[in-house]
C-alpha positions in Angstrom: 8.0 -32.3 -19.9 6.7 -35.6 -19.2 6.7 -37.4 -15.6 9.8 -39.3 -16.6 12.2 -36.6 -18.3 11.8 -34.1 -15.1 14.3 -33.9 -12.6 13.5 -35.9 -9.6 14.3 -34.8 -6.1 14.1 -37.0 -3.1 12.9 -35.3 0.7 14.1 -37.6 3.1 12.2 -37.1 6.5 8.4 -36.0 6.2 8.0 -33.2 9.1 7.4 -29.8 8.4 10.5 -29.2 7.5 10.6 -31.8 4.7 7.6 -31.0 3.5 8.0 -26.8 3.6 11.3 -28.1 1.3 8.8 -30.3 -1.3 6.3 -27.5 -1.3 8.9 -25.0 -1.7 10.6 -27.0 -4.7 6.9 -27.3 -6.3 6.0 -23.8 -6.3 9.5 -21.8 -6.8 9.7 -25.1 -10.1 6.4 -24.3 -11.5 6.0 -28.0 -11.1 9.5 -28.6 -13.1 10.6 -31.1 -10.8 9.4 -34.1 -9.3 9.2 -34.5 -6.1 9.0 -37.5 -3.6 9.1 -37.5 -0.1 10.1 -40.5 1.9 9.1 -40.9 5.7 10.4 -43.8 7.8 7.1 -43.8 10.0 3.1 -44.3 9.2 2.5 -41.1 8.7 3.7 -37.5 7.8 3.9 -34.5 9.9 6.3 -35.6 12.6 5.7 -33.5 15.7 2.2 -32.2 14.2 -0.4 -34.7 14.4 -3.6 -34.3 16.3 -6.5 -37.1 17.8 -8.8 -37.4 19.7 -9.2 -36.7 23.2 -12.5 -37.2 25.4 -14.8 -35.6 22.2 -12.2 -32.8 21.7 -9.4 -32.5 19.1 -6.6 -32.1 20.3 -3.1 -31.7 19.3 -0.1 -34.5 20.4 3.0 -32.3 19.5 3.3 -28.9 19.3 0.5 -26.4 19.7 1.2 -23.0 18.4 3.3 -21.0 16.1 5.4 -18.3 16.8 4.0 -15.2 15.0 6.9 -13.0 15.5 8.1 -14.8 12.3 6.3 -15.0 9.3 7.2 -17.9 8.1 4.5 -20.6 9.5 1.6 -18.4 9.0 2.8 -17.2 5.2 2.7 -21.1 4.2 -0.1 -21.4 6.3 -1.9 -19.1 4.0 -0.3 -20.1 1.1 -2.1 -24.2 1.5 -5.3 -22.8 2.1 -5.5 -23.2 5.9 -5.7 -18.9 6.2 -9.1 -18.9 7.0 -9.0 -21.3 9.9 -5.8 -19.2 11.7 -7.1 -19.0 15.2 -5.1 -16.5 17.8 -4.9 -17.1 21.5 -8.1 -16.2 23.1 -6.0 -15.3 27.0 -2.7 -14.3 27.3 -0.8 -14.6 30.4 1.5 -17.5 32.0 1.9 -18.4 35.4 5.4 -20.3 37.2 4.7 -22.7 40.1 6.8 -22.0 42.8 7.0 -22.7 45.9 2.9 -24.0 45.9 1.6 -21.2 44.0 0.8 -20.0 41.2 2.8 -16.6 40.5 2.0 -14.1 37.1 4.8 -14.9 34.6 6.0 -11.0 34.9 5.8 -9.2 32.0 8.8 -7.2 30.2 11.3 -10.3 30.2 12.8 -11.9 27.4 13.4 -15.5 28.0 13.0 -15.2 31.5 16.1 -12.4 31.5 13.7 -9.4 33.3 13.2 -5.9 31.6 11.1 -4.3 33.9 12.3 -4.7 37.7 9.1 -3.2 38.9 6.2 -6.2 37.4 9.6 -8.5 38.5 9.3 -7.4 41.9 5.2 -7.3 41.8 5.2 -10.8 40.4 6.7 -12.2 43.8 8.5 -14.5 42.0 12.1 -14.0 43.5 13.2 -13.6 46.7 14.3 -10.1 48.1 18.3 -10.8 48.1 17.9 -12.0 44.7 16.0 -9.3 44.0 18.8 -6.8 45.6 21.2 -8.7 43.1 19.7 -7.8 40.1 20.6 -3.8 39.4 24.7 -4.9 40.3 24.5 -5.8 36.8 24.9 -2.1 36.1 27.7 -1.3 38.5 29.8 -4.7 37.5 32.8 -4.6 35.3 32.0 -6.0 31.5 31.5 -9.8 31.2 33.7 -10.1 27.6 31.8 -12.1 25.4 34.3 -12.8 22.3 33.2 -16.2 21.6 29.9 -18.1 22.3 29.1 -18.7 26.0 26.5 -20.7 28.0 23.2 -18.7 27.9 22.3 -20.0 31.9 26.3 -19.2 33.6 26.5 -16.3 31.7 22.8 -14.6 33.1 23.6 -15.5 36.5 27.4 -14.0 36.3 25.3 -10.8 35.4 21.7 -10.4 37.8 22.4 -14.0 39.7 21.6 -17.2 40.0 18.0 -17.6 41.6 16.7 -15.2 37.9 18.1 -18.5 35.8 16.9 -21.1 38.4 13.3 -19.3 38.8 12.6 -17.8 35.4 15.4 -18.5 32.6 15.4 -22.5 33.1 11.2 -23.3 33.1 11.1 -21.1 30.0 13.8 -22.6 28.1 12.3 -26.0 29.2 9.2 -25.2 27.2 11.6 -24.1 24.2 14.2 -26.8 24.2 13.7 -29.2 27.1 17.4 -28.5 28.0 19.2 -27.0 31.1 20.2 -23.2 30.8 23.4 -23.9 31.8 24.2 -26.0 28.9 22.6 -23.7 26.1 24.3 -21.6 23.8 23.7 -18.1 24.6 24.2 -17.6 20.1 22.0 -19.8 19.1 18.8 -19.5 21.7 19.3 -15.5 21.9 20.9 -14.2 18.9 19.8 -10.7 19.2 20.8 -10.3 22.6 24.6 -12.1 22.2 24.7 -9.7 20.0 23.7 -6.5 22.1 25.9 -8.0 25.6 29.1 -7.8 22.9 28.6 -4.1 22.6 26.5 -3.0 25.9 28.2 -3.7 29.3 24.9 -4.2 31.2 22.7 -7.5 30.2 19.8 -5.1 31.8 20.2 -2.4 28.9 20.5 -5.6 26.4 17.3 -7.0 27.0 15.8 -3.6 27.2 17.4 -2.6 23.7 16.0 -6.2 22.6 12.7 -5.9 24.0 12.5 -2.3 22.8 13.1 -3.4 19.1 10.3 -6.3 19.4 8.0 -4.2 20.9 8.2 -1.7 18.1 7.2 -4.0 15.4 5.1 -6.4 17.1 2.4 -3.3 18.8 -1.2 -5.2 18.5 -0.5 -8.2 17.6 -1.2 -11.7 19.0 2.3 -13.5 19.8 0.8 -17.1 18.9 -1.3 -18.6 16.7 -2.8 -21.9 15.9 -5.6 -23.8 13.7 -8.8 -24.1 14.1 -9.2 -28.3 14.4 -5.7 -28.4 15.2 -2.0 -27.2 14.3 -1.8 -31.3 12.9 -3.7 -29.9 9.8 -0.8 -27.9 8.4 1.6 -31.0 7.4 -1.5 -32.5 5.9 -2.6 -29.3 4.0 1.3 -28.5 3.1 2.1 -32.5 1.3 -1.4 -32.0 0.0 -0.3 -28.4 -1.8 3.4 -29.9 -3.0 2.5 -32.3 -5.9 4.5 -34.3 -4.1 4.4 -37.9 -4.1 4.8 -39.2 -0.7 6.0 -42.6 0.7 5.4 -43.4 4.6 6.9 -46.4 5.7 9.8 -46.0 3.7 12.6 -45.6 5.6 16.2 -44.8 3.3 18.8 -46.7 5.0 21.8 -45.4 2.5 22.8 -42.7 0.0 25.6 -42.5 -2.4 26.9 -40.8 -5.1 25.5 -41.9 -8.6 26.4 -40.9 -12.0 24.4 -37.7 -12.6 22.9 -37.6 -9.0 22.1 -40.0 -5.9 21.2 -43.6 -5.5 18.9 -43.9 -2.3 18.6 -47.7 -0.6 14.6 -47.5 0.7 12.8 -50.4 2.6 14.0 -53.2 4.9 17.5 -55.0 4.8 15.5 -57.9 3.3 14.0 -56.5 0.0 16.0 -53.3 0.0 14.6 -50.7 -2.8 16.8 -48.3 -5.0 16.0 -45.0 -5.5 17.5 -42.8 -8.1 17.6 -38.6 -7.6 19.0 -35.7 -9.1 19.1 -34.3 -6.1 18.6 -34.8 -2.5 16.9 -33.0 0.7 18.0 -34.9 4.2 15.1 -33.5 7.0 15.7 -36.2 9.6 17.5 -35.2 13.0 20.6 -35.3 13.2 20.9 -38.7 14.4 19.6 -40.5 11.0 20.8 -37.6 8.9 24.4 -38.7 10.2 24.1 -42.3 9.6 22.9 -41.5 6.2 26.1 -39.0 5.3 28.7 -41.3 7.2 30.5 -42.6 3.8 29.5 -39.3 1.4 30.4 -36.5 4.0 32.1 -37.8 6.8 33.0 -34.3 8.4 29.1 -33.3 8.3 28.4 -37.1 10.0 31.0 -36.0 12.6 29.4 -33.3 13.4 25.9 -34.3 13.4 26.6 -37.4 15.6 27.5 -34.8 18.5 24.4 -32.9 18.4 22.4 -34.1 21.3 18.5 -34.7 22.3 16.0 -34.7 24.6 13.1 -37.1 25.0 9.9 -35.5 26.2 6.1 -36.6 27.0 2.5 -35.5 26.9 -0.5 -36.0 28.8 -3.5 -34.9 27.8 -6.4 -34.8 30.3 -10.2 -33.7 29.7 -12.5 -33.1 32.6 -15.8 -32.1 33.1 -16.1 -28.2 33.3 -18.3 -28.9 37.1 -14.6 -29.9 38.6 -13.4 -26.9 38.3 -16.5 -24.1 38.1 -14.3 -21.1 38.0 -12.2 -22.1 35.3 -8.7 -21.8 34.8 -6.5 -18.2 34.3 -4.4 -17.6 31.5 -2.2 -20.3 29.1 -1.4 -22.1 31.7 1.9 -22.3 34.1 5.6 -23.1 34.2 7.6 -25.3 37.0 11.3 -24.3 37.8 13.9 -27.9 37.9 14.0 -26.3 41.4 10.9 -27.0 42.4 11.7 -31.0 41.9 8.2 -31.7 40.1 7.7 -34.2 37.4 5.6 -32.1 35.3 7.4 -28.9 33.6 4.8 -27.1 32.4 0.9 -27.2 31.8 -1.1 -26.0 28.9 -4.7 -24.7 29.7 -5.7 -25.5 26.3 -9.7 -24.3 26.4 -8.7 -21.4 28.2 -6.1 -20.9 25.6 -7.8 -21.6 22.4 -11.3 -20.2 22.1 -12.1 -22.7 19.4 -11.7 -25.9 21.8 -14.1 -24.1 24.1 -17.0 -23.7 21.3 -16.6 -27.3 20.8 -17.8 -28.8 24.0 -18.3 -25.7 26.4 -19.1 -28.4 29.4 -15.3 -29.5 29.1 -11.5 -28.7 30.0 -8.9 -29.9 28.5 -5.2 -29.5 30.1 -2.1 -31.0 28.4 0.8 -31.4 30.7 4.7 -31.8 29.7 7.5 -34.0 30.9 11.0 -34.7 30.1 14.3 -32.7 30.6 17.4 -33.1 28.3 19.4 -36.2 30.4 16.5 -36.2 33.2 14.5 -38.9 30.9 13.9 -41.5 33.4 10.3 -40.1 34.2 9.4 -41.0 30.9 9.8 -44.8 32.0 7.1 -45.0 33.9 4.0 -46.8 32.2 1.2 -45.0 30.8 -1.1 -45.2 33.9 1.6 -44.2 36.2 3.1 -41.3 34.2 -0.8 -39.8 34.5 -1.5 -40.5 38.0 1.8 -38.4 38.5 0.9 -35.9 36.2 -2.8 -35.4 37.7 -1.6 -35.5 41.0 1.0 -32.9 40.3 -1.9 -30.2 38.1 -4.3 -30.9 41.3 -1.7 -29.4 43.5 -1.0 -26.4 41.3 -5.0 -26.2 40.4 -7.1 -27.4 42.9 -8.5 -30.0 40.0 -9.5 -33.0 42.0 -11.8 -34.8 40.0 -10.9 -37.7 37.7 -10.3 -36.9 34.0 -13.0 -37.9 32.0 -10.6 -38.8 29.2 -6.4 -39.3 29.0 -3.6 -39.6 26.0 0.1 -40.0 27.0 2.0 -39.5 24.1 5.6 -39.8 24.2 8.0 -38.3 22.0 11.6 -39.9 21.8 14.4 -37.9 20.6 12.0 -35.1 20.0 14.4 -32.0 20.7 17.6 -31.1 19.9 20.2 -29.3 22.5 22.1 -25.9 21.0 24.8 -26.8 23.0 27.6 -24.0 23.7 29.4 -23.4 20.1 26.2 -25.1 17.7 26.2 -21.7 15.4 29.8 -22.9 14.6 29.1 -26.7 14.7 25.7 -25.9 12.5 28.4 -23.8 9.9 30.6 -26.4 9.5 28.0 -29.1 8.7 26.4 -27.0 5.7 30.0 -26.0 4.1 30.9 -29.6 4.5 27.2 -30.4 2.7 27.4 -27.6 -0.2 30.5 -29.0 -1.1 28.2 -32.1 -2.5 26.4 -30.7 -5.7 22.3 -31.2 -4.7 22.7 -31.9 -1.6 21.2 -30.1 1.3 20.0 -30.6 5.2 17.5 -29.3 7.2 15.4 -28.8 10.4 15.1 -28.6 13.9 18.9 -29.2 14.4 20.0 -26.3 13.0 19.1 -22.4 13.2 15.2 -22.9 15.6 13.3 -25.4 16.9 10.1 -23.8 16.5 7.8 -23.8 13.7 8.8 -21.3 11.7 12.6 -22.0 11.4 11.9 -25.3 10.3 9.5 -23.7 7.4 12.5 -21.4 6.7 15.2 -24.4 6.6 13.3 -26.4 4.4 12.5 -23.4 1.9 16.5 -22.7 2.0 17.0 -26.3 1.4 14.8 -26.4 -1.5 16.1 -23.1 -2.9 19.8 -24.5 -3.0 19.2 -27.9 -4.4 16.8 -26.8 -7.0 19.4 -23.6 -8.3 22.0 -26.7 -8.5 19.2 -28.7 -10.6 18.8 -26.2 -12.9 22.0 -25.5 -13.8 22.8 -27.8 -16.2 23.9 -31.6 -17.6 25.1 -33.0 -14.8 21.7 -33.3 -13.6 20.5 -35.2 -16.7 19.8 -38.6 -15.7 22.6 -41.1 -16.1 
């Protein structure tokens, strides 16, 4: 079959979970199809990229992959990159609270404890909140027929201070949202589903915990690549066949005899773009703009789906300001404690590889940006680091000047799983199947992290290329 007789498919949006989709269609095809991949920006990878930092490597966007899914390290494999799959070299996080650095205690699943005794050890919550917590097993059922918000629903059960200390900084980290306006469904599936048949969240999370224990006994929770997790986009487009287009934004779709007819480029010299069939891995902003006339119900739907904006600095220092190094990953800050920074990354600490690089330097990323608390992203670049710097020499006792600083900023980088987004997420892809090779995925719908975007682009390659294969209507016109 020659280049111009196979069916074409067009990837629209060149993250990981565009490009998981284009290698998924390459290698479930046999190279049967032909693939392009068209990315509005300079460059592929989306939240995955990586530069240079003060001599080090360092990632811009996300830094590890989940391992208690297999889909990130499978592909990961499966592009060559297996070799370089680096684990973290430390394990433990701390929370800053009020001006110190307490352990992250152990036994908790998204900050909802397990084990009341490392709770209690950890001196993370007061004594009356700790006095709240065992109620949970002398309190009447909290009915849970329909989704609910992850954040009222925790503090209903153990109180308040657990979601303001411990549930809200780690769900930061996850989704840079407020726990109160999460969906309980869609950030904690397994347990929504245990709190429908156990009265007690306590025995919940235990029966949760218990379950994830079991199959996850020796192994390393994250992982990462050696020269940075911005390799894997690179090695995945590199592995599809595909053939891929950066600064091609597609500004329209419709329905064409026999397939799609994609409008690519600017307004002035506009491009069309023929495809059997089409992949849409832009958020959901784009991705309704681009369904608005072909599947108004999905465009509906998307349009409500809501972000948040978040930022990274990156520091390096000289090892000499800090001679006893730093402890574990790095720390957490509770909304409560009214900090700029949310969280910091001890990222040579963390990632033995970074050490062996340069041992005479540190390297700390710090985050910022909460879902609707975006203003602190408006500061310049110099001030946004002086804030930042200021804030990690309070929690760290780093007072030296960074050798070396990058502020990236990430607009519209995460998407809020608002109460009721399994439901919204449902309706979108029955409105989508009912288009013959059409499909959507990413971040927006079932996982932010790595690995569900892997998955979502695999499932969206797996529909579309079942619907190409069926038959003549996906001859070309």
């Amino acid at each position: 079959m020659d280049e111009e007789t196979r069916p074409h498919v067009a990837v629209v949006g060149g993250g990981i979970a565009g490009l998981a989709a284009a290698w998924h269609l390459n290698a479930m095809s046999g190279g049967a199809v032909r693939v392009t991949v068209f990315e509005g920006s300079d460059a592929i990878g989306g939240k995955l990229r990586t530069s240079e930092v003060g001599g080090l490597i360092l990632d811009e966007g996300a830094e590890s992959m989940l391992l208690r899914r297999h889909e990130a390290v499978t592909l990961t494999h499966a592009v060559g990159l297996g070799p370089d799959v680096v684990h973290a070299s430390t394990a433990g996080a701390a929370l800053w609270i009020g001006n110190r650095l307490r352990p992250l205690p152990p036994g908790q699943l998204m900050g909802i404890p397990g084990d009341l005794r490392a709770l209690a050890a950890s001196g993370v919550l007061s004594v009356p909140a700790l006095a709240r917590i065992p109620l949970d097993h002398l309190l009447p059922s909290t009915p849970v027929r329909a989704d609910v918000s992850l954040g009222r629903f925790v503090a209903a059960r153990v109180g308040r201070e657990v979601v303001d200390r411990l549930v809200e900084p780690i769900l930061g980290g996850v989704y840079a949202g407020h726990a109160d306006d999460i969906s309980l469904d869609a950030a904690l599936p397994q347990l929504s589903g245990a709190v429908r048949v156990e009265r007690s969240l306590l025995r919940g999370v235990r029966q949760v915990l218990g379950n994830g224990r079991r199959r996850s006994i020796g192994r390393p929770a994250f992982a990462s690549l050696r020269g940075g997790l911005g390799r894997l986009p690179i090695a995945v487009a590199a592995g599809s066949g595909a053939h891929i287009r950066t600064r091609a934004t597609v500004r329209e779709l419709r329905r064409s005899p026999g397939g799609w007819r994609l409008t690519v480029g600017s307004a002035r010299a506009p491009e069309s773009v023929f495809a059997d069939a089409v992949v849409l891995a832009t958020p959901a902003t784009p991705t309704s703009r681009l369904l608005r006339d072909v599947v108004p119900t999905a465009a509906t739907e998307l349009a409500a789906i809501e972000y948040a904006s978040v930022g990274v600095v990156t520091f390096v220092f000289p090892r000499a300001a800090l001679p006893h190094g730093l402890d574990g990953t790095g720390f957490l800050v509770p909304p409560s404690e009214q900090r700029v920074i949310k969280a910091a990354t001890f990222s040579t600490s963390k990632w033995g590889w970074l050490a062996e690089q340069h041992p005479d330097l540190i390297a700390v990323r710090i985050s910022v940006g909460r879902h609707r608390e975006e203003h602190d992203l408006q500061r310049d670049d110099a001030d946004l680091a002086w804030v930042a710097q200021s804030e990690l020499a309070a929690a760290t006792g780093i007072l030296d000047a960074p050798i070396d600083t990058r502020v990236t900023r990430w607009g519209g980088a995460l998407p809020q799983y608002a109460v009721g987004h399994l439901d919204r997420v449902d309706r979108i892809r029955r409105a989508v199947a009912a288009q013959p090779g059409l499909a959507v995925c990413g971040a927006a719908y079932e996982g932010v992290g790595i690995p569900a975007c892997i998955q979502s682009g695999e499932r969206a390659a797996t529909r579309v290329l079942a619907e190409v294969a069926q038959g003549q209507q996906w001859v070309h016109a």
